[in-house]
Backbone bond lengths (Angstrom), bond angles and torsions (degrees), N, CA, C in turn:
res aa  C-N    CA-C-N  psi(-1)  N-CA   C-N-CA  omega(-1)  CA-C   N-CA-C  phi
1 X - - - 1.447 - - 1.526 106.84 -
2 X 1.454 108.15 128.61 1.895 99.65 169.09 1.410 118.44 -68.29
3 X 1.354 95.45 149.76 1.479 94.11 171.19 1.409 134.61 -58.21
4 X 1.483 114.38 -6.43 1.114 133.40 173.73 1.479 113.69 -65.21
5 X 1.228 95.73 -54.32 1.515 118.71 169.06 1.511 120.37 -24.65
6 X 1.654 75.92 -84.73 1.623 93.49 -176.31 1.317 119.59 -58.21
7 X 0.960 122.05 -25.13 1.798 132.19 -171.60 1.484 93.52 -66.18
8 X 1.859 130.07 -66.30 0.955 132.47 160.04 1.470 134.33 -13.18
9 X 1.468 101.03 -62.54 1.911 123.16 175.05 1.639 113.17 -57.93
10 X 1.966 100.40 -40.51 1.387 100.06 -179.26 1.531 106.88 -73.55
11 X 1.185 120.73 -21.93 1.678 123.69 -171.35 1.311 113.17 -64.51
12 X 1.702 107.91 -32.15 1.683 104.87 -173.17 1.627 92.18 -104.92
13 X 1.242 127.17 -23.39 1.291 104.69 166.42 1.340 138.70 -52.50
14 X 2.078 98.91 -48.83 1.214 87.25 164.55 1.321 143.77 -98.57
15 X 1.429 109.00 26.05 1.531 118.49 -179.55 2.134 92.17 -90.61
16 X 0.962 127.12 -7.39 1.302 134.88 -144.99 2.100 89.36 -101.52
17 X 1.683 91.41 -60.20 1.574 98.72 177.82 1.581 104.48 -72.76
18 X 1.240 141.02 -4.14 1.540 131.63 -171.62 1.447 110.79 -63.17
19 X 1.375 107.72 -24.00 1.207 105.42 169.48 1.756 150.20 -42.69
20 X 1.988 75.42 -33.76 1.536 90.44 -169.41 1.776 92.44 -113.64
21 X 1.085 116.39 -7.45 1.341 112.17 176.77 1.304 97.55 80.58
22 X 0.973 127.60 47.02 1.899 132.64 161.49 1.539 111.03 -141.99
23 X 1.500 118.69 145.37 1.414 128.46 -171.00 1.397 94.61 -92.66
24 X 1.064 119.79 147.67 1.615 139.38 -169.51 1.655 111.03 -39.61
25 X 1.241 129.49 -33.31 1.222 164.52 155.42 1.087 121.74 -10.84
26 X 1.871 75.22 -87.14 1.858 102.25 168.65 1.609 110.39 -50.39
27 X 1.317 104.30 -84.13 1.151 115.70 160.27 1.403 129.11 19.01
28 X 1.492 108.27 -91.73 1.153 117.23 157.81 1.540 137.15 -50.25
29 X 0.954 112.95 -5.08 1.579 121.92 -172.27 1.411 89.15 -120.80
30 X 1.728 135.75 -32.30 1.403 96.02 170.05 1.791 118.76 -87.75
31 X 0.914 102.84 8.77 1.599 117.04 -177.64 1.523 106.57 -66.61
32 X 1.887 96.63 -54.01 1.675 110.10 173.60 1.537 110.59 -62.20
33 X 1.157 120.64 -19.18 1.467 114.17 -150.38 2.106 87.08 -98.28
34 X 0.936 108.28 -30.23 1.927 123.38 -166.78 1.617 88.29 -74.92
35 X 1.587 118.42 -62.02 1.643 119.88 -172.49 1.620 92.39 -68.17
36 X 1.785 137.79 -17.23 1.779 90.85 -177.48 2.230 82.91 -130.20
37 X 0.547 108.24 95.93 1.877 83.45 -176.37 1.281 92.05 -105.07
38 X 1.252 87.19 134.98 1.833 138.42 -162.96 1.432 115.44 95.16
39 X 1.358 112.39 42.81 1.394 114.25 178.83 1.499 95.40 -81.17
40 X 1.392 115.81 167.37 1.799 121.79 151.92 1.173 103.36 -92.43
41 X 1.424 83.75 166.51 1.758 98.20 165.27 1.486 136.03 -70.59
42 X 1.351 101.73 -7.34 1.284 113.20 -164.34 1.891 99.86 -92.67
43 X 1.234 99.38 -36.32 1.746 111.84 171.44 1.458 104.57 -72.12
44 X 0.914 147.69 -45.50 1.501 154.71 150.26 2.159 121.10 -44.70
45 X 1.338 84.20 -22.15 1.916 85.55 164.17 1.362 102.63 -94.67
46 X 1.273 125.99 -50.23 1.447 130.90 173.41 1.378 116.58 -47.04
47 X 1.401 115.64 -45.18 1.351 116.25 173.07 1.116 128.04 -62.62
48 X 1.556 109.52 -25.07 1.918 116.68 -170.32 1.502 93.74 -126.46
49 X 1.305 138.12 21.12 1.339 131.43 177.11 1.049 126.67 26.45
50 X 1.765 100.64 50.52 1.526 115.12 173.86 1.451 109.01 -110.39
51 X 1.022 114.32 -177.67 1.982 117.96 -156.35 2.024 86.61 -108.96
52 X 1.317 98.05 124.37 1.661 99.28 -174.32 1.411 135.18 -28.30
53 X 1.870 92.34 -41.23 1.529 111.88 177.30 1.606 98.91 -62.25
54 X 1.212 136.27 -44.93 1.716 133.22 -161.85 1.851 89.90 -68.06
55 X 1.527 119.86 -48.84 1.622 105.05 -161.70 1.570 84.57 -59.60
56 X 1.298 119.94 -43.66 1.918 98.07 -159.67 1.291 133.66 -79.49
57 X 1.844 95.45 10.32 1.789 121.05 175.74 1.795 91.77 -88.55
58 X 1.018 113.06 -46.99 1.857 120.78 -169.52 1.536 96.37 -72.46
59 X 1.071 127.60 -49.48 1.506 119.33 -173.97 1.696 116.16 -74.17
60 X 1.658 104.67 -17.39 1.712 104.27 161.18 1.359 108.60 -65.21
61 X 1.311 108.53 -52.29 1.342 116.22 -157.28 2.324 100.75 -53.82
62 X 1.411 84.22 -38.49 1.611 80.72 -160.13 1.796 114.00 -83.58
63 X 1.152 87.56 -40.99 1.636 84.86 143.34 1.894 145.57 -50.95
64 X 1.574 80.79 -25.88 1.890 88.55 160.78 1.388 111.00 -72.79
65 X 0.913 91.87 -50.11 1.623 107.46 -176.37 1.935 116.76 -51.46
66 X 1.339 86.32 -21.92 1.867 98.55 -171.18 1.329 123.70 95.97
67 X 1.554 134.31 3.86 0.967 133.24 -133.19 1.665 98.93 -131.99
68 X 1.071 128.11 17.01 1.573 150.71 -152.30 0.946 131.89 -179.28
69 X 1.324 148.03 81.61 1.481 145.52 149.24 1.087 125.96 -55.27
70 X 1.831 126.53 134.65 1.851 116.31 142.75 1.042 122.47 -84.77
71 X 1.272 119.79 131.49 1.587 103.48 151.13 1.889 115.72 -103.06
72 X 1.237 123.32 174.16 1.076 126.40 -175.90 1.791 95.14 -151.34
73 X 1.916 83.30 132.79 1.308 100.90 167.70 1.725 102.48 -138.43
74 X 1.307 129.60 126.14 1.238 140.15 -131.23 1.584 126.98 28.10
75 X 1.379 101.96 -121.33 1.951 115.21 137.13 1.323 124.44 -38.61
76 X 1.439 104.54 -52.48 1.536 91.35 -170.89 1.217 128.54 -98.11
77 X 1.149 114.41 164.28 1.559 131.50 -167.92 1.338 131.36 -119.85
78 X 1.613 126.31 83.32 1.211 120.03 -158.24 1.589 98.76 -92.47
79 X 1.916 101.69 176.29 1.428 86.31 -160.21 1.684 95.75 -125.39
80 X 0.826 164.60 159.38 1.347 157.04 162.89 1.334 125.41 -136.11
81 X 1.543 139.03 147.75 1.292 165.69 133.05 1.488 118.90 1.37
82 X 1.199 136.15 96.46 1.521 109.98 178.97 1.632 105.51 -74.52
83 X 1.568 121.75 -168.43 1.270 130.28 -168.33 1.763 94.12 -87.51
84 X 1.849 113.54 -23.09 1.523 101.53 175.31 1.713 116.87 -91.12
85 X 1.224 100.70 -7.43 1.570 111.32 164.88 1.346 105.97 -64.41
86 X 1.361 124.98 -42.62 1.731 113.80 -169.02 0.952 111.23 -108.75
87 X 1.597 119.33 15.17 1.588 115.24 154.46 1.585 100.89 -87.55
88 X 1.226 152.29 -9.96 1.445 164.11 -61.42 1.886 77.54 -170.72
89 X 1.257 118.71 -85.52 1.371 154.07 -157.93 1.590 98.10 -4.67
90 X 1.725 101.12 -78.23 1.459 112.39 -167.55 1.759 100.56 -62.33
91 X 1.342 141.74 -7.32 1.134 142.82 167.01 1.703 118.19 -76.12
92 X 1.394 109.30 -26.65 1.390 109.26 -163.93 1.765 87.71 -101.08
93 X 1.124 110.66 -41.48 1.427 106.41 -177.92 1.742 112.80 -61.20
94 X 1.293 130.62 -7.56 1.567 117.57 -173.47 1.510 87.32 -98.84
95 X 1.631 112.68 -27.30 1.547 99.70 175.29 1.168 135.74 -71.03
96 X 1.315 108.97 11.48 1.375 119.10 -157.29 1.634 86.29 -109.55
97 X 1.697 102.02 -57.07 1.472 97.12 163.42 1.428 142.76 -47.92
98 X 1.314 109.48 -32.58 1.393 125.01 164.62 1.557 107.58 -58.09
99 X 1.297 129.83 -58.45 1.434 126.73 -161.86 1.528 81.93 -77.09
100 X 1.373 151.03 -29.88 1.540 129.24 -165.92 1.884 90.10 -64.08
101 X 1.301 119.36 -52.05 1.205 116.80 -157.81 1.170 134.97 -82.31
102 X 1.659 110.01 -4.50 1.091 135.23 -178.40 1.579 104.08 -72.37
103 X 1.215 111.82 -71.38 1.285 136.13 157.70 1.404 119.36 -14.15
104 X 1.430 95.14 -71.86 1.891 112.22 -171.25 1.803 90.38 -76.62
105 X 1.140 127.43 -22.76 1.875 104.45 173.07 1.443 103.34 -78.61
106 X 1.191 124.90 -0.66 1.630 110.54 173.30 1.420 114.28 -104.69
107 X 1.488 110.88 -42.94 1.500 116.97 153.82 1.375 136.46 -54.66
108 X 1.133 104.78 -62.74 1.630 108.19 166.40 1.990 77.66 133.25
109 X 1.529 115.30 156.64 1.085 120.68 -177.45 2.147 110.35 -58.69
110 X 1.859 93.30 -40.99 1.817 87.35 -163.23 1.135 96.53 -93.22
111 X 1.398 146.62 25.83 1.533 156.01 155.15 1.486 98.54 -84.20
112 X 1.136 123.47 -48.75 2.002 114.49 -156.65 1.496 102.19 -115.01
113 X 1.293 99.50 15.59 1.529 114.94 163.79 1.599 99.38 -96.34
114 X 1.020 110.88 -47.42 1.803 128.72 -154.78 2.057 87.89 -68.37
115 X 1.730 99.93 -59.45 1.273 95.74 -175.80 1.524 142.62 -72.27
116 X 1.519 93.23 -15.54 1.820 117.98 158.08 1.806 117.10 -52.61
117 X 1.487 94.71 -61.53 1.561 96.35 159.27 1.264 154.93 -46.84
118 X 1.675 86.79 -41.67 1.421 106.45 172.55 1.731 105.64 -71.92
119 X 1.460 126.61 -41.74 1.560 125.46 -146.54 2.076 75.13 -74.42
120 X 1.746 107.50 -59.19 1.486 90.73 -171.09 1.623 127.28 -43.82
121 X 1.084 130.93 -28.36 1.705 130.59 -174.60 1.535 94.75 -92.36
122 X 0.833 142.34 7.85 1.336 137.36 173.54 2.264 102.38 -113.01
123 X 0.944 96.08 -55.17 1.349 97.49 156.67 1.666 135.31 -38.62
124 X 1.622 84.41 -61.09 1.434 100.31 153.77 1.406 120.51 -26.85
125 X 1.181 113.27 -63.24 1.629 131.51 -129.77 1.635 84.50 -104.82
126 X 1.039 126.53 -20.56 1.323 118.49 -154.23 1.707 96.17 -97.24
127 X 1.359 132.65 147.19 1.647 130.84 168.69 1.637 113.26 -65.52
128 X 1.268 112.79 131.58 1.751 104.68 151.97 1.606 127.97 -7.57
């Protein structure tokens, strides 16, 4: 993707999440964390194909915020939802809708369909 691109995508993304006061990021990782709580982190880098150290910069952050707990039982480190994270839910989800539509009114719906697809199989294909 050019950087042109992306700079663009991040612009309506994050005017899309301003709502909730979280960067697309966050966001998304507490979304994952609300649909599985007691995930690790390590299922949560895999999931967002971020480098481990970045989920455990986003999971400080959201935990300042209140919105994330760890717990730890030996090694591992599960991650969980606070009670203001899952009042959060139906808020993060219209934003999600919002950035689909933001997008697709400039694209056209079978353009940012076409290019969603395309970025995933290329993603795919591409290493960590």
């Amino acid at each position: 993707m050019s950087n042109a691109l992306a700079r663009k995508i991040e612009k309506i993304a994050r005017n899309a999440w301003n709502k909730v006061n979280l960067s697309p990021s966050h966001a998304y990782l507490l979304m994952l964390v609300i649909d599985n709580p007691g995930v690790q982190p390590m299922a949560l880098s895999e999931e967002l194909q971020l480098q481990p150290s970045t989920i455990t910069r986003l999971i400080e952050k959201l935990e300042l915020k209140k919105l994330l707990v760890r717990t730890y039982e030996g090694k591992v480190t599960n991650v969980y939802p606070t009670p203001k994270a899952k009042i959060m839910l139906p808020k993060l989800k219209q934003c999600v809708t919002d950035f689909y539509q933001s997008y697709s009114a400039i694209l056209g719906k079978d353009e940012s369909t076409k290019l969603v697809n395309s970025m995933n199989r290329i993603a795919d294909k591409l290493p960590v």
